[in-house]
N, C-alpha and C positions, 0 to 999 in steps of 0.2 A: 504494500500500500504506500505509494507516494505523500509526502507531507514538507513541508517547509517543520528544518530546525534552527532555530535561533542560537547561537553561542558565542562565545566571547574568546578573541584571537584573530590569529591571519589569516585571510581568505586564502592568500597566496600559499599557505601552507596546512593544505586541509589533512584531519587525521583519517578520514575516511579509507576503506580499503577499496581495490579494484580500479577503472577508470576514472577520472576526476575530471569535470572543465570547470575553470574559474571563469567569472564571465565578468563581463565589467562594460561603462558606460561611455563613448567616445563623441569628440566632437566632430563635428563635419567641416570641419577646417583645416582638418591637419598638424591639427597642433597637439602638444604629447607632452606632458611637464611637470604637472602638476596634481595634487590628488593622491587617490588608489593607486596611477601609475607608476607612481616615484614607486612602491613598493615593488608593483611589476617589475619596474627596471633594474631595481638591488637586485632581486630572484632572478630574472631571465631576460635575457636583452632582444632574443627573438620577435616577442611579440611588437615591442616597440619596431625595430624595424620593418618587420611584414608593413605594419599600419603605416609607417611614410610611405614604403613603395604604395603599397595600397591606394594611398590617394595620389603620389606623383604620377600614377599611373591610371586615376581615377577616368579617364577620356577611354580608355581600353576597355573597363571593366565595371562590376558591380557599384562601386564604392558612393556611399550617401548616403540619406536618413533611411533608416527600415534593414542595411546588408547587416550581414554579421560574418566575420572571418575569424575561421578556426587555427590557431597557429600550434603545431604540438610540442612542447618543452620537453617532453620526457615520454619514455614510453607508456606510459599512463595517463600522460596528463598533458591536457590543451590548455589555452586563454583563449577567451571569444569575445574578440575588439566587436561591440555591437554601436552602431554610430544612430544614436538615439538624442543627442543634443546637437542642435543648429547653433553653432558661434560660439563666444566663451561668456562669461559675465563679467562685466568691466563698469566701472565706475557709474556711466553714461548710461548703462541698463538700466530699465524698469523691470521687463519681463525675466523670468526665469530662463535660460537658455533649454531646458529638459526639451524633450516634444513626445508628450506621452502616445500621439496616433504613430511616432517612429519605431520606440521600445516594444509596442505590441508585434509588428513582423519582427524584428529583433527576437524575440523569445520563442515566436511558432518556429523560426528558424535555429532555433539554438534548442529547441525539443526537437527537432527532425534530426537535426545531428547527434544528441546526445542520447537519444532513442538507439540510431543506428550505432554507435560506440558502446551501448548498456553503461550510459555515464551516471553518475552523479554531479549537480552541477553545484557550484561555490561560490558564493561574491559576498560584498559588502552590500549594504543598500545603497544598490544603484536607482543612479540620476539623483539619492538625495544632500550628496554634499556640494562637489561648485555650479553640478547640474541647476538646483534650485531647486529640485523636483519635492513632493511630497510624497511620504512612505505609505499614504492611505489612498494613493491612486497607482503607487509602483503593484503593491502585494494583489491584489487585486488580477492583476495583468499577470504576474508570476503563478497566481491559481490558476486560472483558465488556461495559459499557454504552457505551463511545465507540469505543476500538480496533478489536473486534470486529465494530461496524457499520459501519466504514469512515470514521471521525471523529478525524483525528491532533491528538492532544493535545500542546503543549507546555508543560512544569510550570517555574516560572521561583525562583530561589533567589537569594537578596539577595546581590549582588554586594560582596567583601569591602571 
């Protein structure tokens, strides 16, 4: 039975046994800095680069709100850059950069993948730190498209 567990630690280094994707929230700009990624980037330098070529090379391919690209760090274990936030938040913002109608394909595609992997998948609550997003329109979205397919999610919160 699939379920969302909540626990305290690194997404980046889940205890989980078997397949693993850590999934996390990207912007549609190209830019990679700041955030959940800095941790990516201590851990694994792959994903960070898949996601620049990914979008230098955004005219060839997928790349934009709704893709999600699977990078594998280990043999076990993926990161899935899902590009769910338009722009970054800057001073001059009002709106929150998230865009919840993007995270929704974002997730059916990171269950279709994680389905065919027999994964478990890992993050932080994505979209709710520089995305802007709120956690009571993310969870919601993680039922329907992971829970619901049979894909248990555990959301991981910085241990104090």
């Amino acid at each position: 039975m699939a379920r969302i567990d909540y626990l305290r630690g690194d997404a980046t280094n889940p205890p989980a046994q078997g397949p693993k994707v850590v999934a996390h929230i990207c912007n549609d700009q190209g830019r990679w800095g700041r955030g959940f990624v800095e941790s990516l980037s201590r851990r694994w330098p792959g994903p960070e680069a898949a996601y620049r070529n990914w979008h230098r090379d955004r005219a060839d391919n997928d790349f934009g709100l709704g893709a999600t690209q699977l990078v594998q760090v280990a043999s076990d274990k993926w990161v899935a850059n899902m590009i769910g936030q338009h722009g970054i938040k800057t001073v001059r913002s009002s709106a929150p950069p998230i865009r919840y109608e993007a995270v929704d394909p974002c997730l059916r595609g990171l269950a279709a993948r994680a389905a065919e992997l027999d994964a478990t998948v890992h993050m932080p609550r994505i979209g709710c730190g520089l995305a802007g997003g709120r956690w009571d329109h993310i969870e919601p979205l993680i039922i329907r498209r992971l829970i619901d397919c049979g894909v248990s999610v555990s959301v991981y919160d910085l241990a104090d």
